[in-house]
PyMOL Python script that loads the backbone (N, CA, C, O; Angstrom):
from pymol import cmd

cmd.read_pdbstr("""\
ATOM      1  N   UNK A   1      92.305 110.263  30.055  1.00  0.00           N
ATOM      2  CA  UNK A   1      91.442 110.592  28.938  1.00  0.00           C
ATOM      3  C   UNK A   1      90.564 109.409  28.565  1.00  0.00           C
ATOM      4  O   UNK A   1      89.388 109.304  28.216  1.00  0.00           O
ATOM      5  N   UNK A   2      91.211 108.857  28.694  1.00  0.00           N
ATOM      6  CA  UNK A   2      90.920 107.095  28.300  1.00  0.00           C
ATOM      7  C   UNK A   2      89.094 106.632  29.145  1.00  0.00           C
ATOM      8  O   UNK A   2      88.046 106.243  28.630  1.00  0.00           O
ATOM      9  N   UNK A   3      89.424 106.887  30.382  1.00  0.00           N
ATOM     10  CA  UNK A   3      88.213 106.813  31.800  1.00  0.00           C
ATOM     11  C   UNK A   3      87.267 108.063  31.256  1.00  0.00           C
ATOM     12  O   UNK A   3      86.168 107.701  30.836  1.00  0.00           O
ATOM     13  N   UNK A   4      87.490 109.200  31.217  1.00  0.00           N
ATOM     14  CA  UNK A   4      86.580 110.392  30.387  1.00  0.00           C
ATOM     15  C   UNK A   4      85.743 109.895  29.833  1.00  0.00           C
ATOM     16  O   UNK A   4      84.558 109.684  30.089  1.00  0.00           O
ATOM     17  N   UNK A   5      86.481 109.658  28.894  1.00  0.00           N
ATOM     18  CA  UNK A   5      85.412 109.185  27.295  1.00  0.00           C
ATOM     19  C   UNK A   5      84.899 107.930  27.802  1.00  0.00           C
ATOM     20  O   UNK A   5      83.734 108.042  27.422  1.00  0.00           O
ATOM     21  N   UNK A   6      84.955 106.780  28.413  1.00  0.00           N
ATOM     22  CA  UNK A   6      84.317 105.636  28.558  1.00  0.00           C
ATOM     23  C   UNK A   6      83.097 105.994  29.957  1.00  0.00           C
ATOM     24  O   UNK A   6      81.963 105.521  30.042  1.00  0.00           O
ATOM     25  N   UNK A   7      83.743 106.922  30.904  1.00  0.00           N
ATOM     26  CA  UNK A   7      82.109 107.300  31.326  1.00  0.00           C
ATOM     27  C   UNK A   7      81.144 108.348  30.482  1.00  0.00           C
ATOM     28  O   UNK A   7      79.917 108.377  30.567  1.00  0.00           O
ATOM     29  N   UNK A   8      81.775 109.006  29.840  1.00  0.00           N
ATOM     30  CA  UNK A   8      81.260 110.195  28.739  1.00  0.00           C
ATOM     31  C   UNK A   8      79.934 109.027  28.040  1.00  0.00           C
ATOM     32  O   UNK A   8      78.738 109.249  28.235  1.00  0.00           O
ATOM     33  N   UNK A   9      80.452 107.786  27.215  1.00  0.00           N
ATOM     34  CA  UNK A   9      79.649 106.947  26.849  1.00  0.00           C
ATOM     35  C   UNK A   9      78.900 106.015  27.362  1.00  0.00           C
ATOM     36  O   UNK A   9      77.901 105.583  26.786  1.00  0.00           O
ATOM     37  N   UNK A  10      79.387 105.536  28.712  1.00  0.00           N
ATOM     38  CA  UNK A  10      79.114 104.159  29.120  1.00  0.00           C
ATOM     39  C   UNK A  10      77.494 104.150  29.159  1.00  0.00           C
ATOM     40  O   UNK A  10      76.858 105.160  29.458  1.00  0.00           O
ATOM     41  N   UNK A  11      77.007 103.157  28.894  1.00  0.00           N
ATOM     42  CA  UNK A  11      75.317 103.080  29.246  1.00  0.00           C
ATOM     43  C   UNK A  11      74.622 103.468  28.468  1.00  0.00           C
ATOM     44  O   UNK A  11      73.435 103.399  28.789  1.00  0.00           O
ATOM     45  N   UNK A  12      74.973 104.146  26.890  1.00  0.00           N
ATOM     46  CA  UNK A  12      74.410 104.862  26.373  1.00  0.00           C
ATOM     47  C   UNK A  12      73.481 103.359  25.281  1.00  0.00           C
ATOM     48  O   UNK A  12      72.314 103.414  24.895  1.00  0.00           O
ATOM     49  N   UNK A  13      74.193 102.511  25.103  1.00  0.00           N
ATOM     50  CA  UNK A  13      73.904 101.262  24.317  1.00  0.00           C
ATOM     51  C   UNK A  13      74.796 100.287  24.403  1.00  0.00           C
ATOM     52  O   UNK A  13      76.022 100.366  24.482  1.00  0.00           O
ATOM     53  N   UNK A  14      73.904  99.102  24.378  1.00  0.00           N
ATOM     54  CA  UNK A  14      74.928  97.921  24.370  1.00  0.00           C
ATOM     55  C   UNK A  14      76.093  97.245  23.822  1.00  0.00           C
ATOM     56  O   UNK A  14      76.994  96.549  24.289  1.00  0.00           O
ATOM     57  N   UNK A  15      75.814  97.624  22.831  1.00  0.00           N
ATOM     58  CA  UNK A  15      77.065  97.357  21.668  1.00  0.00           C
ATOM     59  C   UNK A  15      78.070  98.052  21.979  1.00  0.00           C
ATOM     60  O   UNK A  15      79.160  97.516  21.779  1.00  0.00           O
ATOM     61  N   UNK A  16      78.057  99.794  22.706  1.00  0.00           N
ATOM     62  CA  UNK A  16      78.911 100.730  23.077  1.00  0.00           C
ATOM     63  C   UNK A  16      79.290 100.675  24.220  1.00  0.00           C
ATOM     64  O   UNK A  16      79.795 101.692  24.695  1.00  0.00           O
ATOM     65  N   UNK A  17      79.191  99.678  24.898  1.00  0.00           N
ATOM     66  CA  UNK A  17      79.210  99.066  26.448  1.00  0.00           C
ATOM     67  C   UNK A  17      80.170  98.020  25.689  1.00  0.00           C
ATOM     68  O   UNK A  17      81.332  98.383  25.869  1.00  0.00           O
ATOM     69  N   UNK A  18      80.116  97.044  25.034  1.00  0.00           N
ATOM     70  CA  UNK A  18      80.752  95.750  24.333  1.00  0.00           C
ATOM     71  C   UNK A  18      81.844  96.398  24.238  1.00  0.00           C
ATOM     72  O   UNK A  18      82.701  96.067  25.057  1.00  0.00           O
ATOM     73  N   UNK A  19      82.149  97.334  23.411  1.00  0.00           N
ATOM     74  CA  UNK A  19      83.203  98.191  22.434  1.00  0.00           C
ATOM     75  C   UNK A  19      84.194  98.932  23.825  1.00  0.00           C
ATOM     76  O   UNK A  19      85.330  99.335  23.576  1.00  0.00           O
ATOM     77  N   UNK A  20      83.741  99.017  24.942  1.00  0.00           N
ATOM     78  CA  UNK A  20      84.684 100.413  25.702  1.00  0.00           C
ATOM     79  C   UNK A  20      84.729  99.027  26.780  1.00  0.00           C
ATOM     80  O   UNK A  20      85.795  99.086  27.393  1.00  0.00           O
ATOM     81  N   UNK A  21      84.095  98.073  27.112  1.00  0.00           N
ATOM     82  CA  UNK A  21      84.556  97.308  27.839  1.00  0.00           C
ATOM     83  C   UNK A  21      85.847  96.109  27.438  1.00  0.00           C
ATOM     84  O   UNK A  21      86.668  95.672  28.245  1.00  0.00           O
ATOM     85  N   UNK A  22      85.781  95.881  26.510  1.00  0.00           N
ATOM     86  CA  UNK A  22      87.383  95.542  25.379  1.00  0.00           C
ATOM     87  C   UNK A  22      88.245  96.389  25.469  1.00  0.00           C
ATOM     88  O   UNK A  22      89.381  95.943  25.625  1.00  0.00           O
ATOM     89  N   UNK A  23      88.090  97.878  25.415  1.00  0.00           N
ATOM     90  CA  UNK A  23      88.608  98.982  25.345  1.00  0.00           C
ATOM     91  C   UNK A  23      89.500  98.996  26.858  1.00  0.00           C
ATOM     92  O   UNK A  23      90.715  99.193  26.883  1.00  0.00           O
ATOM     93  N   UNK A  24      88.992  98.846  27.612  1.00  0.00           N
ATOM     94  CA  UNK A  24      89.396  99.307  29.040  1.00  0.00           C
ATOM     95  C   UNK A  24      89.666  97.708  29.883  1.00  0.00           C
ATOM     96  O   UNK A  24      89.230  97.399  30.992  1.00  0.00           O
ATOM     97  N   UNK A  25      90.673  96.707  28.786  1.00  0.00           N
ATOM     98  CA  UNK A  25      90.755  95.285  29.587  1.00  0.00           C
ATOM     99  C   UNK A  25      92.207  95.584  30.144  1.00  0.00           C
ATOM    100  O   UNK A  25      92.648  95.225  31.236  1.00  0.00           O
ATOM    101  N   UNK A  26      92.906  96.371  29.096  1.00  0.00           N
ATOM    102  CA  UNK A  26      94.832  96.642  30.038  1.00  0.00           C
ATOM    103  C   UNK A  26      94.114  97.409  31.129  1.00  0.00           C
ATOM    104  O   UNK A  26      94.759  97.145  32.144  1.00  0.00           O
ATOM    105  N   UNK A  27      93.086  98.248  31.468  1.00  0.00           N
ATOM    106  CA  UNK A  27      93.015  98.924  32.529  1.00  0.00           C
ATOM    107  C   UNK A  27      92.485  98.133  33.828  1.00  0.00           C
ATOM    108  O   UNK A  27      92.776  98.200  35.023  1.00  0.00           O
ATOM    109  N   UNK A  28      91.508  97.294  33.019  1.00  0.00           N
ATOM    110  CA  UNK A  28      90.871  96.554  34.254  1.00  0.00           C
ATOM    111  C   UNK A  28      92.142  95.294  34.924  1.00  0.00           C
ATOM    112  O   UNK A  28      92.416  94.941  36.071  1.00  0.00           O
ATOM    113  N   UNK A  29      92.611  94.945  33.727  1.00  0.00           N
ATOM    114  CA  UNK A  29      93.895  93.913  34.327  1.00  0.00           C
ATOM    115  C   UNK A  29      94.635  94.869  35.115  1.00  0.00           C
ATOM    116  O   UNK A  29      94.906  94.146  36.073  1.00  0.00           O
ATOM    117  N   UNK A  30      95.066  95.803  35.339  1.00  0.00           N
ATOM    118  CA  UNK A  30      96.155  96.418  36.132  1.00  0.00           C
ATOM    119  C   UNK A  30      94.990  97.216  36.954  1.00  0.00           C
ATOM    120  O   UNK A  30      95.199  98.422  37.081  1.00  0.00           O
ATOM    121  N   UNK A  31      93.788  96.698  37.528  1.00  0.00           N
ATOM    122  CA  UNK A  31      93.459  97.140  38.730  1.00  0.00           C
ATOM    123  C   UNK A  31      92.634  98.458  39.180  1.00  0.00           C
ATOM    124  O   UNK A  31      91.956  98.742  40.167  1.00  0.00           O
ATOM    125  N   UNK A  32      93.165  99.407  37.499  1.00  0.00           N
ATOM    126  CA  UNK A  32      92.316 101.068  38.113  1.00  0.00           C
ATOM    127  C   UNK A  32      90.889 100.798  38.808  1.00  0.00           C
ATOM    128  O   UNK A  32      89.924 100.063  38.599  1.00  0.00           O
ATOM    129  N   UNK A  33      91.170 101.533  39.509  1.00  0.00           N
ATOM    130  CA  UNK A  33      90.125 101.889  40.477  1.00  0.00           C
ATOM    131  C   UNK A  33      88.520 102.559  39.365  1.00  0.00           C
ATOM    132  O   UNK A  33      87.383 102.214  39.043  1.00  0.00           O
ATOM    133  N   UNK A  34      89.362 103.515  39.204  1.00  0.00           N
ATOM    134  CA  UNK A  34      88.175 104.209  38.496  1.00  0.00           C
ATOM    135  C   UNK A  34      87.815 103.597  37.050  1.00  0.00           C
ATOM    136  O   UNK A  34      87.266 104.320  36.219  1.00  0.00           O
ATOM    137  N   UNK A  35      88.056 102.575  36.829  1.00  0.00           N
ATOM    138  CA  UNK A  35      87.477 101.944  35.449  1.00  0.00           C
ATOM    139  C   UNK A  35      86.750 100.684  35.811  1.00  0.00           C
ATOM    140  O   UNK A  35      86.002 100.116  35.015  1.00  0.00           O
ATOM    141  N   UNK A  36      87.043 100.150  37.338  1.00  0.00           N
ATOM    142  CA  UNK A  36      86.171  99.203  37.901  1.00  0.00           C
ATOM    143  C   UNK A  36      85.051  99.798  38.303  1.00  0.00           C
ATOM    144  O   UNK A  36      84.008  99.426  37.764  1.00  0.00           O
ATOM    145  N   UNK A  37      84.983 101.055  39.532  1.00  0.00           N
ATOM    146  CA  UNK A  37      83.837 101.318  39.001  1.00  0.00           C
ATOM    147  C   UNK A  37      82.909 101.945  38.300  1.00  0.00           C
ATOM    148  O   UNK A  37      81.787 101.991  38.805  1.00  0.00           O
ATOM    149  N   UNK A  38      83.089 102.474  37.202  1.00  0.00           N
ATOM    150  CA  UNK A  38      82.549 101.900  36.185  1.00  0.00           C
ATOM    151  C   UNK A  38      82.223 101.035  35.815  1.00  0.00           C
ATOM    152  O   UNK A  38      81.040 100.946  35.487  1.00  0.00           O
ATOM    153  N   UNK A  39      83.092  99.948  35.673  1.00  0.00           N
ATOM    154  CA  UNK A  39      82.396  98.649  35.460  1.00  0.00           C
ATOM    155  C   UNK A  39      81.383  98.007  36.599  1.00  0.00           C
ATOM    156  O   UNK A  39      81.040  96.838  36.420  1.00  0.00           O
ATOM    157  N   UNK A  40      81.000  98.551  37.496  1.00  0.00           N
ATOM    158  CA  UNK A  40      79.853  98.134  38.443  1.00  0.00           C
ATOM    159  C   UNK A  40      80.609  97.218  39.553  1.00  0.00           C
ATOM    160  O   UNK A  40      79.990  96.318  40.120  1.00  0.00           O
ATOM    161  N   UNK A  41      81.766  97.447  39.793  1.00  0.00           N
ATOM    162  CA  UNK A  41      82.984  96.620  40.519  1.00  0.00           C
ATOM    163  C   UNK A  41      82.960  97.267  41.957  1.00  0.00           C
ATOM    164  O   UNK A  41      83.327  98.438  42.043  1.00  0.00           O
ATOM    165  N   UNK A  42      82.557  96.600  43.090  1.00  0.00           N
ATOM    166  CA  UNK A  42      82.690  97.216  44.577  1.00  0.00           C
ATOM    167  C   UNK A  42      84.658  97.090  44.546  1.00  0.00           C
ATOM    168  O   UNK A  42      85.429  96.148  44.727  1.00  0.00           O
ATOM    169  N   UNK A  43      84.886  98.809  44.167  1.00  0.00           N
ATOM    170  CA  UNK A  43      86.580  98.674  45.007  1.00  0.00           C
ATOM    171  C   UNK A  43      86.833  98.376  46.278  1.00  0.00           C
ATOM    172  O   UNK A  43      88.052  98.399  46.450  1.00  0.00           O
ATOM    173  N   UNK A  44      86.322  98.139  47.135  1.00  0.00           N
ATOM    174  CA  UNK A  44      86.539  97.932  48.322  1.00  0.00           C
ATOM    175  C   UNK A  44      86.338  96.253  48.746  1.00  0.00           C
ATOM    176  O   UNK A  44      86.227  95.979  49.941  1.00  0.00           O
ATOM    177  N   UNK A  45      86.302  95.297  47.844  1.00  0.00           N
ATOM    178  CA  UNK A  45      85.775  94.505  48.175  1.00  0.00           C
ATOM    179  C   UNK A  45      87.292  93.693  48.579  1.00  0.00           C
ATOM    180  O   UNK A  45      87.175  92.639  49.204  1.00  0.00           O
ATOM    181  N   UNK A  46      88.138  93.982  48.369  1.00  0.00           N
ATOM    182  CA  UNK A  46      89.612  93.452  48.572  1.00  0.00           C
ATOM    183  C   UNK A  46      89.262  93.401  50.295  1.00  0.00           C
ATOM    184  O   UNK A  46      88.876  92.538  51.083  1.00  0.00           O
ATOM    185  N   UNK A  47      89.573  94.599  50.351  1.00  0.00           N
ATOM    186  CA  UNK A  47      88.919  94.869  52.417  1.00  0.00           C
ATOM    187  C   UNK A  47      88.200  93.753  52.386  1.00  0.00           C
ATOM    188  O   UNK A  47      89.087  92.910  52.251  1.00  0.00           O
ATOM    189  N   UNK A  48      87.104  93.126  52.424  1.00  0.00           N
ATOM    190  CA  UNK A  48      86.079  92.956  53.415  1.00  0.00           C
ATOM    191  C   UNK A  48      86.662  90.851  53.263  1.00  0.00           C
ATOM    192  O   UNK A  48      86.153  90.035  54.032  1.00  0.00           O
ATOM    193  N   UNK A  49      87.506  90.500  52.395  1.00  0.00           N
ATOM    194  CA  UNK A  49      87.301  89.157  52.044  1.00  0.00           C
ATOM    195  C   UNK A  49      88.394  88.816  52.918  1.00  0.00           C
ATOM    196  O   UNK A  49      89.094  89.825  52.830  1.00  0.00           O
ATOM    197  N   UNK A  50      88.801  88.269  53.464  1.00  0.00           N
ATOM    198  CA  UNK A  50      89.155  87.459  54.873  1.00  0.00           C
ATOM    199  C   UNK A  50      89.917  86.014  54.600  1.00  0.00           C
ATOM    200  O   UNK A  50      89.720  85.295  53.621  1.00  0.00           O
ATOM    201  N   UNK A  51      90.874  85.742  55.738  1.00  0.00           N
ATOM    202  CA  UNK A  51      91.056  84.416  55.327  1.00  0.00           C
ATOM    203  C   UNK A  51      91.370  83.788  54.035  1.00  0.00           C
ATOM    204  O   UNK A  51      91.130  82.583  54.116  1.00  0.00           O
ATOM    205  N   UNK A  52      91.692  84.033  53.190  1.00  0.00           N
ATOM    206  CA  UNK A  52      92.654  83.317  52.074  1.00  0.00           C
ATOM    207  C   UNK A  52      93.552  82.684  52.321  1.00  0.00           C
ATOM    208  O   UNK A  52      94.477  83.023  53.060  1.00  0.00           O
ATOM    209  N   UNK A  53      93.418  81.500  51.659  1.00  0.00           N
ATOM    210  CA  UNK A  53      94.738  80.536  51.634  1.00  0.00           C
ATOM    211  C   UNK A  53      94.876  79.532  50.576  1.00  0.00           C
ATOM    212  O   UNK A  53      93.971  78.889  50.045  1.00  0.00           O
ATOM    213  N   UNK A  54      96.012  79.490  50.366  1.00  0.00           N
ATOM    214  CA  UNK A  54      96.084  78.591  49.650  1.00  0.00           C
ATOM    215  C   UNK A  54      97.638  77.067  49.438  1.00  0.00           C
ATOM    216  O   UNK A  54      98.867  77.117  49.398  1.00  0.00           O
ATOM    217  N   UNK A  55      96.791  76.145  49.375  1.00  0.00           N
ATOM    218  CA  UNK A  55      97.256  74.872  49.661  1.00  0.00           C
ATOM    219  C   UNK A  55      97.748  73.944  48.627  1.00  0.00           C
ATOM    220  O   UNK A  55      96.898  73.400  47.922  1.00  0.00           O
ATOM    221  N   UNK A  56      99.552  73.566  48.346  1.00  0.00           N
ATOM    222  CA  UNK A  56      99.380  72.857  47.533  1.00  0.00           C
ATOM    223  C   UNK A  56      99.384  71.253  47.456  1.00  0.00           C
ATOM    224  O   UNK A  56      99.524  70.444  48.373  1.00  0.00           O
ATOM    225  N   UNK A  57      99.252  71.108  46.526  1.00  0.00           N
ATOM    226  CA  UNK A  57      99.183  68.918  47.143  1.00  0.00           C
ATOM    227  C   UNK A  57     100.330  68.229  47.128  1.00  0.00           C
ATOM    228  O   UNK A  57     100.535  67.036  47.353  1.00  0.00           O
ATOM    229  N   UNK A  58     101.327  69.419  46.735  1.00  0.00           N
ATOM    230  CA  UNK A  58     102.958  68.874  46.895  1.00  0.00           C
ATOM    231  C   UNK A  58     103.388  69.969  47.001  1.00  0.00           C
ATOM    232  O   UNK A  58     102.933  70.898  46.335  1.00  0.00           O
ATOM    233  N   UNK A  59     104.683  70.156  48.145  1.00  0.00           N
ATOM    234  CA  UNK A  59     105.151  71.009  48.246  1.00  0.00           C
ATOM    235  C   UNK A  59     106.567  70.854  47.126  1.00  0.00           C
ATOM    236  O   UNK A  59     107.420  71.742  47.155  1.00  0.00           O
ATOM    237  N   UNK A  60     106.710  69.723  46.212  1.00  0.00           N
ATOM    238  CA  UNK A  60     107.624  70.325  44.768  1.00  0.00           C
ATOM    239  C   UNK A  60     106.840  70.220  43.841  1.00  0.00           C
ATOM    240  O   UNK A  60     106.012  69.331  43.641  1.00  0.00           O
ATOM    241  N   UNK A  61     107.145  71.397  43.062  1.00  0.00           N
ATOM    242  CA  UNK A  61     106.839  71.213  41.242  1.00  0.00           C
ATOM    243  C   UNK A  61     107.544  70.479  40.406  1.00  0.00           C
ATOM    244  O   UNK A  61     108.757  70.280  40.469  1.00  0.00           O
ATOM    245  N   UNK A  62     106.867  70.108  39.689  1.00  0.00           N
ATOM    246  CA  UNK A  62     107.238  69.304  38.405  1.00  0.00           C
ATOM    247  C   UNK A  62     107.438  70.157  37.487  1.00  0.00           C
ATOM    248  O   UNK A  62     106.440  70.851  37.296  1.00  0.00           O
ATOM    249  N   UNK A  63     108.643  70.495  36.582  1.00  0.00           N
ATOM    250  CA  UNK A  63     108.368  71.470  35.281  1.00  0.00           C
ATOM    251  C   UNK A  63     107.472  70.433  34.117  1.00  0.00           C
ATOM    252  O   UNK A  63     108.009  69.551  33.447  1.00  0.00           O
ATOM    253  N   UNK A  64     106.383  70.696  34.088  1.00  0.00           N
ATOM    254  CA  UNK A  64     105.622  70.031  32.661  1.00  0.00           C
ATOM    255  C   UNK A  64     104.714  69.146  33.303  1.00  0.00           C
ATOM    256  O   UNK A  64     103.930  68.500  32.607  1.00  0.00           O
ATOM    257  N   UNK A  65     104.718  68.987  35.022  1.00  0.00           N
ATOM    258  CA  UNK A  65     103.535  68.164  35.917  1.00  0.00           C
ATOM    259  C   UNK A  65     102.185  69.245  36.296  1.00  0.00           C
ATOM    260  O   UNK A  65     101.757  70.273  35.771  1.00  0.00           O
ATOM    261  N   UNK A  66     101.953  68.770  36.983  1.00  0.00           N
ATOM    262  CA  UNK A  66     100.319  69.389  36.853  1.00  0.00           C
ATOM    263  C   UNK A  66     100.651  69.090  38.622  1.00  0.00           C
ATOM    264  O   UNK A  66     101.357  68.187  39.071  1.00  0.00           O
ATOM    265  N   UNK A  67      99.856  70.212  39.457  1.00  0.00           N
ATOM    266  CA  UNK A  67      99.856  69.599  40.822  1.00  0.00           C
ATOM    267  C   UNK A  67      97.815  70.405  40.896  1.00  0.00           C
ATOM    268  O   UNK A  67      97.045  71.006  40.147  1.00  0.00           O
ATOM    269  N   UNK A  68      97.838  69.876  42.254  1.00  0.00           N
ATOM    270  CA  UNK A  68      96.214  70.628  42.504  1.00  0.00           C
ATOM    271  C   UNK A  68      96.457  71.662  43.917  1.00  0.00           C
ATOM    272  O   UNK A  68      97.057  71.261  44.914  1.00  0.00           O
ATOM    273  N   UNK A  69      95.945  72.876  43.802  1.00  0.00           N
ATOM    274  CA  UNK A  69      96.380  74.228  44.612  1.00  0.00           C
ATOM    275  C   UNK A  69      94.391  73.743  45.277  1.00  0.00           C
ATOM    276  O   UNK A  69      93.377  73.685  44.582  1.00  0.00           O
ATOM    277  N   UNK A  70      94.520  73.515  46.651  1.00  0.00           N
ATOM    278  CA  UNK A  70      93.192  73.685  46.981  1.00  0.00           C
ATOM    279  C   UNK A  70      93.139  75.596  48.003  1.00  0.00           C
ATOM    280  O   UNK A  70      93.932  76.147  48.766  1.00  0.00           O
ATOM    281  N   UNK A  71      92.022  75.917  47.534  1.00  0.00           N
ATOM    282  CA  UNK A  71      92.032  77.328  48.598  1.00  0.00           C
ATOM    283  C   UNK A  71      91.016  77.612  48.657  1.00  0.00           C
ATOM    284  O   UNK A  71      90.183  77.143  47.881  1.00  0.00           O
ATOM    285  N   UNK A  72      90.624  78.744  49.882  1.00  0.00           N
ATOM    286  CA  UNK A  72      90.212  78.992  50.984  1.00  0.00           C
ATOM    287  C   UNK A  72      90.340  80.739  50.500  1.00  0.00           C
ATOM    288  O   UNK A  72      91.337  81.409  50.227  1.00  0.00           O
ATOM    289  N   UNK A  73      88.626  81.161  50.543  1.00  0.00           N
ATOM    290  CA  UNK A  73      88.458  82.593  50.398  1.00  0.00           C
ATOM    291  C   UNK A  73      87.361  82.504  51.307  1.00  0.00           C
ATOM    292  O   UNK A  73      86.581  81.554  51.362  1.00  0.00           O
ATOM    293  N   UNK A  74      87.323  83.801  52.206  1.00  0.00           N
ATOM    294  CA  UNK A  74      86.033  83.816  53.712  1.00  0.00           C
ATOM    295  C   UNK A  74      85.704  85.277  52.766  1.00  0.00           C
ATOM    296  O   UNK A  74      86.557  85.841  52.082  1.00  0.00           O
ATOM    297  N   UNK A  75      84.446  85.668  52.894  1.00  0.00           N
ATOM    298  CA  UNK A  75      83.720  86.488  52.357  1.00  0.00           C
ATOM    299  C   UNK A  75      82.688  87.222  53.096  1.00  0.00           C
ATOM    300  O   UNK A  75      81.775  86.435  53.348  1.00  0.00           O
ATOM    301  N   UNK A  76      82.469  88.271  53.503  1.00  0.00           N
ATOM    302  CA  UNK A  76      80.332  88.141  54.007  1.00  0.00           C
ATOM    303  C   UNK A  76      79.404  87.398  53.068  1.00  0.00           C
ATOM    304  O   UNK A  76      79.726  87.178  51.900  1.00  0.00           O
ATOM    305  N   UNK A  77      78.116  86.968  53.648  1.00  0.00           N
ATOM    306  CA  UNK A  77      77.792  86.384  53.071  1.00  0.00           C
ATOM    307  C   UNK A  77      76.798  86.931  51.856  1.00  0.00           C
ATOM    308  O   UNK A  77      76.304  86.372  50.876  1.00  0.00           O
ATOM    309  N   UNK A  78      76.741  88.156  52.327  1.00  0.00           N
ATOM    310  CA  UNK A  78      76.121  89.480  51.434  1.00  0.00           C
ATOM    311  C   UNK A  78      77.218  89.950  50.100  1.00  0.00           C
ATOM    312  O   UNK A  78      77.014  90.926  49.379  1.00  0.00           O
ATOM    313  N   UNK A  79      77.988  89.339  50.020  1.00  0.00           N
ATOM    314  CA  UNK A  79      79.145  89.541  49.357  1.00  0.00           C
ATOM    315  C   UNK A  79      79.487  89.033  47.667  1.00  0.00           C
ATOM    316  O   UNK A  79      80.520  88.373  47.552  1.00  0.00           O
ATOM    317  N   UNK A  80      79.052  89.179  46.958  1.00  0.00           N
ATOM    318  CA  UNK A  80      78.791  87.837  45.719  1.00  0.00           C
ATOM    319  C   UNK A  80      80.825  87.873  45.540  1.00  0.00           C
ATOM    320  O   UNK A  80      81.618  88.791  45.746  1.00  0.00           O
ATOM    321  N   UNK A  81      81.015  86.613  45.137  1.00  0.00           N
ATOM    322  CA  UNK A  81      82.506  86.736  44.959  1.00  0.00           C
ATOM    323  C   UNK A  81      82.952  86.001  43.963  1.00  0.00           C
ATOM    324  O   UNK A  81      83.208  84.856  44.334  1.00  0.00           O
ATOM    325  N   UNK A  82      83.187  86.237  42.624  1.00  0.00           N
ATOM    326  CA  UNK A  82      83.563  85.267  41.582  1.00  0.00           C
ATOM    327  C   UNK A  82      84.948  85.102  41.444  1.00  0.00           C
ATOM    328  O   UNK A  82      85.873  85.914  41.472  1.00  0.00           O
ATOM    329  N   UNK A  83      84.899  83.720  41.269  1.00  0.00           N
ATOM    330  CA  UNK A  83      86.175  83.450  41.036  1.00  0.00           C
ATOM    331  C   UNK A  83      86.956  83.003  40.187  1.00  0.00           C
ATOM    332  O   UNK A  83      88.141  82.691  40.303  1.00  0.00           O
ATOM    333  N   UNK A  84      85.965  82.956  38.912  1.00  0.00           N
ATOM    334  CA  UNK A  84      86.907  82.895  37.583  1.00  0.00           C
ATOM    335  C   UNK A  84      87.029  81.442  37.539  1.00  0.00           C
ATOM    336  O   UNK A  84      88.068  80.990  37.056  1.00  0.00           O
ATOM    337  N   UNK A  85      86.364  80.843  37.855  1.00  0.00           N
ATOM    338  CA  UNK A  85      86.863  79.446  38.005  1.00  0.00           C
ATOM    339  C   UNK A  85      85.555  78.116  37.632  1.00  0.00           C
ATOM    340  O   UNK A  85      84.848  77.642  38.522  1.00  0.00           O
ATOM    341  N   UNK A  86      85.467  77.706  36.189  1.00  0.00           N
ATOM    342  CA  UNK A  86      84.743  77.477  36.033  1.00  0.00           C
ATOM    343  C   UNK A  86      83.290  77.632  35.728  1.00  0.00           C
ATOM    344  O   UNK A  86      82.345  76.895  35.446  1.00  0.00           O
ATOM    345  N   UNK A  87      83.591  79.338  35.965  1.00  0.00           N
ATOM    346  CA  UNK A  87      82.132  80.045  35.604  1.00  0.00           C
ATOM    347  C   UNK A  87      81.581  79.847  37.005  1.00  0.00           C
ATOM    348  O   UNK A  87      80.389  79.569  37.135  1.00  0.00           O
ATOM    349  N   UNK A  88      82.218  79.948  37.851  1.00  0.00           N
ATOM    350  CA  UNK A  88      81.340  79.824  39.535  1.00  0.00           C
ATOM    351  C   UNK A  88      81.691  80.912  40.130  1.00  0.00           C
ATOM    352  O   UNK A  88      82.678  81.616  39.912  1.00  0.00           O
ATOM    353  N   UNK A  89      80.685  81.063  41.049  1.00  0.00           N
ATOM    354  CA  UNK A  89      81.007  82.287  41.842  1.00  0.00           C
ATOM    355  C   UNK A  89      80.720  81.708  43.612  1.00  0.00           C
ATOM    356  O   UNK A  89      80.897  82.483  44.552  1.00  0.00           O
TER     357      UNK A  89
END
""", "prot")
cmd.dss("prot")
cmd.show_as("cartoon", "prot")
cmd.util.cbc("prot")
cmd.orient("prot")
């Protein structure tokens, strides 16, 4: 019901875009398909990204240390891919 009503509205105004995109963040955190796109989200983009890895700079943790995770995402290059990280994509 929830997905209904937010394409029923979506696009209609900005502020009502603001309001159903808050609305639909437990949905977008757990992945639905159909509320990404909506949100203008290629579902398929899991497929096409390649090669991930990730590296840490110690293989022990510290409880209350800080370590640095370096990684590795392969993409097309037609592909925009954000990563939440610093505001970079």
């Amino acid at each position: 019901m929830v997905i209904a009503f937010a394409q029923q509205y979506w696009g209609q105004t900005k502020s009502g875009d603001w309001i159903l995109r808050r609305g639909l963040r437990t949905l977008f955190k757990h992945g639905n398909l159909d509320m990404l796109a909506l949100l203008g989200y290629d579902i398929t983009a899991a497929e096409k990204v390649t090669d991930v890895t990730l590296q840490p700079e110690s293989d022990v943790a510290v409880i209350g240390g800080l370590t640095t995770v370096t990684y590795t995402v392969r993409a097309p290059e037609t592909m925009p891919v954000y990563l939440g990280l610093n505001g970079s994509s």
